[in-house]
C-alpha positions, 0 to 999 in steps of 0.5 A, spaced: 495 536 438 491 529 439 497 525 437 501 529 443 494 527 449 495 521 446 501 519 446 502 522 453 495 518 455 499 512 454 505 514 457 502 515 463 498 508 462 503 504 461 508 506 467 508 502 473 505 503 479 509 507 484 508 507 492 508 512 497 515 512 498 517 513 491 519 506 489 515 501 483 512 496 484 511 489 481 504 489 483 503 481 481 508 480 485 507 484 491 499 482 492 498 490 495 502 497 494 502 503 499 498 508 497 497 513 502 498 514 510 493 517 514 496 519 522 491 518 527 487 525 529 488 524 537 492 518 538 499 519 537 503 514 534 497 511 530 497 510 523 492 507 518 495 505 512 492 504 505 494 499 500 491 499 493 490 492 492 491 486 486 484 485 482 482 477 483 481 471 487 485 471 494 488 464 494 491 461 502 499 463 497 496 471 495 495 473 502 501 470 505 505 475 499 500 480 501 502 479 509 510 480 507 509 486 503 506 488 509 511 487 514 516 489 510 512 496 509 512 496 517 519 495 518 521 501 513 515 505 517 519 502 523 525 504 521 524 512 518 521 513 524 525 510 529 519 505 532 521 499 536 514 495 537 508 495 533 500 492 534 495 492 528 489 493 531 484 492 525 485 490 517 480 490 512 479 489 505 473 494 501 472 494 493 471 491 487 473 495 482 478 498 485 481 493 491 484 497 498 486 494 504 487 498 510 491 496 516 490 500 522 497 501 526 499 503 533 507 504 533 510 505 540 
């Protein structure tokens, strides 16, 4: 029985990560992976996005992967849901242990 817990520990360990929409993820490569999708409770149309991070220093070259990964989320979003425009009105990053960078969205 320990054996079995074992091996389906690393298993599910050693995977790679998936993102919201069921893809996975090259977490070095990508800088940051959707992990959920909250809809505003009042304002139609507006989104926070949440995104697990890569651990470590943030370099001028990460963040400029961080901002296409992200806009190549928004462009998905925008083409699911039939968007034509977007603003971002707020980002931020918060962790340490376990980076999360969210970026709150209005779609019109």
């Amino acid at each position: 029985m320990h054996l079995i817990i074992t091996i389906v520990f690393l298993f599910i360990t050693c995977s790679p990560p998936i993102d919201y929409y069921g893809n996975t993820i090259d977490i070095n490569e990508d800088r940051i992976y959707l992990s959920k999708i909250r809809e505003h409770k009042i304002e139609k149309d507006k989104y926070t996005l949440i995104f697990i991070e890569q651990r470590g220093n943030h370099n001028k070259k990460s963040k400029k992967r961080r901002k296409k990964t992200l806009n190549r989320y928004i462009d998905l979003m925008m083409s699911i849901y039939g968007y034509t425009d977007k603003k971002i009105i707020e980002e931020k990053s918060r962790g340490v242990i376990e980076p999360r960078y969210y970026v709150t969205i209005k779609f019109n």
